[in-house]
N, C-alpha and C positions, 0 to 999 in steps of 0.2 A: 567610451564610444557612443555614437548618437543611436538612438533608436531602430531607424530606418537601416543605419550601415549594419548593428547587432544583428536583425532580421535577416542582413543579407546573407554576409556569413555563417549562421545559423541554420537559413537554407540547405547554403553551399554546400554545409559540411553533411546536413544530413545525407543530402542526395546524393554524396559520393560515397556514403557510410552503408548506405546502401545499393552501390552497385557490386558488384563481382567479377572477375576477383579483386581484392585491393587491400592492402595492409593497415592496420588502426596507423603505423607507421607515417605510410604515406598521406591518409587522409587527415592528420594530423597536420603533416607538412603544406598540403594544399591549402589546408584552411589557414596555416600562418601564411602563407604566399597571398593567397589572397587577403589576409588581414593589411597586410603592407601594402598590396596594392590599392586596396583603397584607402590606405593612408594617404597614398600620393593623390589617389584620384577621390577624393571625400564628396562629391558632388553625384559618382559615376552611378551609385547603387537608387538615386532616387529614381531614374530613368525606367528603374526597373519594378521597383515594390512603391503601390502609393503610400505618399509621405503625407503629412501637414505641410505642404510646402509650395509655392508661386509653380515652380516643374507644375503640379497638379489643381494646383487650387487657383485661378485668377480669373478673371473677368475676362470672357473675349463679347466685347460690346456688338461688334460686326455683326458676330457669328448670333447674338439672340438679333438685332434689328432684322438679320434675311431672315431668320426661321420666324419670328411674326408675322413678317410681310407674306412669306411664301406657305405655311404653314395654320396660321391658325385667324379665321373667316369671319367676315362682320364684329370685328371687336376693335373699331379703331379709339376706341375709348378706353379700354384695359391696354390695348399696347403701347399703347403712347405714356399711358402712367406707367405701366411697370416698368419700360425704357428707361423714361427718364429714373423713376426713383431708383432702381437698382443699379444703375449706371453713377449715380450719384453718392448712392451707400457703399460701393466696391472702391470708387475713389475715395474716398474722403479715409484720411490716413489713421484718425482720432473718434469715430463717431462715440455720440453722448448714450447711443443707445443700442441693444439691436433691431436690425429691421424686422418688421411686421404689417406681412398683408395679408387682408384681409378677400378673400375672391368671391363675389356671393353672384349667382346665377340660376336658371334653371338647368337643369340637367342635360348635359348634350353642348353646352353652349362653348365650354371651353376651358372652364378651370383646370384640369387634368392636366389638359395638353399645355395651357401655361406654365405650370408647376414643373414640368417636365423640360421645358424651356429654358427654365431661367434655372434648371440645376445644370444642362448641359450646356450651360455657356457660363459657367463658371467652375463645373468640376468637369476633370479631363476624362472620366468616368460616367460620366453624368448621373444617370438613377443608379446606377450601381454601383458608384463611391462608397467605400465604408465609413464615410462624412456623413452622407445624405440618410433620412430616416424617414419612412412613413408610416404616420399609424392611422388606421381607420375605427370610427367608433365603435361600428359591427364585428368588426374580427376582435379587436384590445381591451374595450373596455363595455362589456356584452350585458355584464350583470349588474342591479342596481344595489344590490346586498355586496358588491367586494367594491364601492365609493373607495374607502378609506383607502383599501391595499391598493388601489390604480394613482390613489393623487399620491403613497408614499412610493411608490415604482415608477412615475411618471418623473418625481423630483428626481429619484436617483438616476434613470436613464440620461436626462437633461444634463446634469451636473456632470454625469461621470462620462457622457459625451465632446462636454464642452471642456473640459478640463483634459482631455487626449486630446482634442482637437478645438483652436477658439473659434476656427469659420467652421462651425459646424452649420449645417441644415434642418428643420424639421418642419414637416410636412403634415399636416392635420386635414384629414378628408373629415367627409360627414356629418359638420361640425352640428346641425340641422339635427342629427341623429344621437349627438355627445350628453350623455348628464348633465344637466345642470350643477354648475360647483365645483366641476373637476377642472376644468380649463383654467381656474383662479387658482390653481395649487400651485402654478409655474406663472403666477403672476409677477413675484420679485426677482425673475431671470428676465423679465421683459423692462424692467425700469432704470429711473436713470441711475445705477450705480457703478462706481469705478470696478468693482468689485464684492463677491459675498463670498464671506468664507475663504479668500486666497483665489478665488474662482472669478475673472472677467469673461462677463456675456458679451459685450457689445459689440463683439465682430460674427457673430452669430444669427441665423435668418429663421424667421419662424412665418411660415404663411398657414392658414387656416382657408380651406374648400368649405362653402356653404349653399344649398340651397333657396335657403331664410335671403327674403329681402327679393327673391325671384317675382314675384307678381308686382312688386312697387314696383320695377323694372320696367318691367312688362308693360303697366299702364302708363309708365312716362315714354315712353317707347311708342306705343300706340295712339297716346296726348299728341305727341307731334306731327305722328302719320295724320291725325284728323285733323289737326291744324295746318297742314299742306307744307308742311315744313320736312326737309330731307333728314334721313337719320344721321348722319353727319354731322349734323348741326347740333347733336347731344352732347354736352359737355360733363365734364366729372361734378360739377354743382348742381348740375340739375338731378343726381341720384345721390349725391353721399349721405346727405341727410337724411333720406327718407328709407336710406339700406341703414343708418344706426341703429333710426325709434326705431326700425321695422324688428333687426336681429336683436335688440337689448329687449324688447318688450315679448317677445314670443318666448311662450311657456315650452314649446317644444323647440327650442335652441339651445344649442349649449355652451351660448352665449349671454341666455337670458339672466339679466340683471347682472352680470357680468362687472369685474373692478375694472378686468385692464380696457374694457371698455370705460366706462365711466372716469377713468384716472386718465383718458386717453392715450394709451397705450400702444394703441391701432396704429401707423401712421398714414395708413389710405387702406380706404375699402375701394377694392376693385371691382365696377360691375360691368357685368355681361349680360350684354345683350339678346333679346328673342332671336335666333335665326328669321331669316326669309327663305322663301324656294332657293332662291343664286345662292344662297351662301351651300345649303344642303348641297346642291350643285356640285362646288365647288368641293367641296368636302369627299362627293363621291372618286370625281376625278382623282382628289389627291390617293384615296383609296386604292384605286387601278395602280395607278405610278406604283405607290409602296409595294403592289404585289407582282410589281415588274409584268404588268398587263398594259396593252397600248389601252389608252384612256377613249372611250366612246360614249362622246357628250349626251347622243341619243337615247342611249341606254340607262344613264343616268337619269337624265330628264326624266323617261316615264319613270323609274322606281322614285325620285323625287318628288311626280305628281300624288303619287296614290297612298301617300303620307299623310298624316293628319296634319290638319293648319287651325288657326282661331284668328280672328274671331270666321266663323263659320264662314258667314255670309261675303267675307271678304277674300278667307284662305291665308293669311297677311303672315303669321309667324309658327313657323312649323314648332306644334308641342314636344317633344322629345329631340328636335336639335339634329344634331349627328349623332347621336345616340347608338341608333342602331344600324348604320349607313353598312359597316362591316359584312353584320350577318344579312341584312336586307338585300343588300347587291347580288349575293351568292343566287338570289332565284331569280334574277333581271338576265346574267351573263347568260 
């Protein structure tokens, strides 16, 4: 019996083993009844308990293109990449490798809410798929004296995730804030191989959340404001290169000198851009919505003036993003 169907039955039987009154007899009988019913019906139990399976696990391409579009504010450079690439790793029946991206921004801009995107348009669960995994440097891996025990428990989570599950997820926050060296422990789950150990990676997504690479942004971003050129007009070549030197060479990265960097590994760094006032804006309203409050653009505005912006004299890109729009608004309403 498959997995998924053992589960079910297993359930079944507890939860009738534990109701009152009722005979080992009977619940015995139940649980062969329904053994056979889903004999017939072998598909019926995934609907119910998440499986490894297309039922829960597939691409809805739609469903991340509106939640971009409607959802996450001045990034039409990260959405457009991560569309296309993830749309194109979910199709491709064979890939050589797993995907990996790479989000670097400042704080507030959007990586979160991306990550959070592109899990819920492809698990039917979204963040809380027992697929999906996140680890942050500050909570996992705290101490610089336990290096060793994180990069042998980082392997073994990896493996014995992707081995229950091949579309597995893992989500790496604070990469900015990661040791140095420990990221290159799960460097040959990221390469091209058919397999290690009986174990295939390649259906497998690994994104990394970074700060590092936020100021090169920032001044390509502002290069163009002074050049009278629209931000629009920012293409992923005018930042990939200068978010690599930026995160391989930074001492506090935990990317710094980095293989699967170097071996390129990566296969897009995604950047994110400075916010503006409209996008904060935009950000507050979406706020209202989500707490089922009619959205009052006035209201917004002023707690979106009295933000901080840079460069001073202009006010041009608010320093902290959406950041704090949440708790901020609670003293506007």
């Amino acid at each position: 019996m498959k997995l998924c169907s053992a589960l079910g039955v297993w359930m079944f039987f507890n939860v009738a083993a534990a109701m009152e009154p009722i005979s080992t007899s009977i619940a015995v009988g139940m649980a062969a009844a329904l053994t056979g019913f889903l004999a017939s019906y072998p598909n019926l139990i995934y609907y119910f308990h998440e499986c490894c399976r297309p039922e829960w696990i597939s691409l809805n391409k739609t469903h991340l293109e509106v939640a971009l579009n409607k959802e996450l504010f001045g990034q039409h450079v990260a959405s457009r990449v991560v569309l296309k690439t993830v749309t194109g790793y979910m199709q491709n029946p064979n890939p050589k490798k797993p995907l990996v991206l790479s989000l670097h921004g400042w704080t507030g801009t959007g990586k979160n809410l991306m990550s959070q995107l592109i899990a819920e348009s492809i698990y039917h669960k979204g963040m809380e798929s027992g697929f999906v995994h996140l680890f942050t440097a500050t909570a996992h891996f705290q101490h610089q004296k336990h290096l060793e025990t994180y990069k042998e428990q980082l392997q073994m989570w990896v493996k014995g995730n992707v081995t229950k599950c091949p579309r597995s997820m893992f989500i790496f926050d604070e990469m900015d804030k990661m040791q140095p060296g420990l990221i290159d422990s799960i460097k040959p789950y990221l390469d091209y191989y058919d397999n290690l150990d009986g174990v295939s990676y390649r259906q497998a997504i690994f994104i990394f959340l970074s700060n590092a690479g936020g100021e090169k942004i920032a001044e390509v971003a502002l290069n163009f404001w002074n050049a009278g050129q629209e931000r629009e007009e920012i293409e992923l070549k005018d930042l990939e290169m200068a978010i690599t030197l930026s995160v391989f060479n930074n001492k506090q990265s935990g990317f710094w000198h980095a293989t699967l960097i170097d071996k390129h590994l990566v296969d897009v760094y995604v950047p994110f851009l400075p916010l503006e006032q409209k996008h904060v804006v935009q950000c507050g309203l979406a706020e209202m919505v989500a707490r089922k409050m009619k959205p009052d653009k006035e209201v917004v505005e002023r707690m979106a003036q009295d933000l901080n912006y840079f460069p001073k004299e202009h006010r041009l890109f608010a320093t902290q993003g959406c950041k704090v729009i949440s708790s901020r608004l609670d003293y506007y309403i």
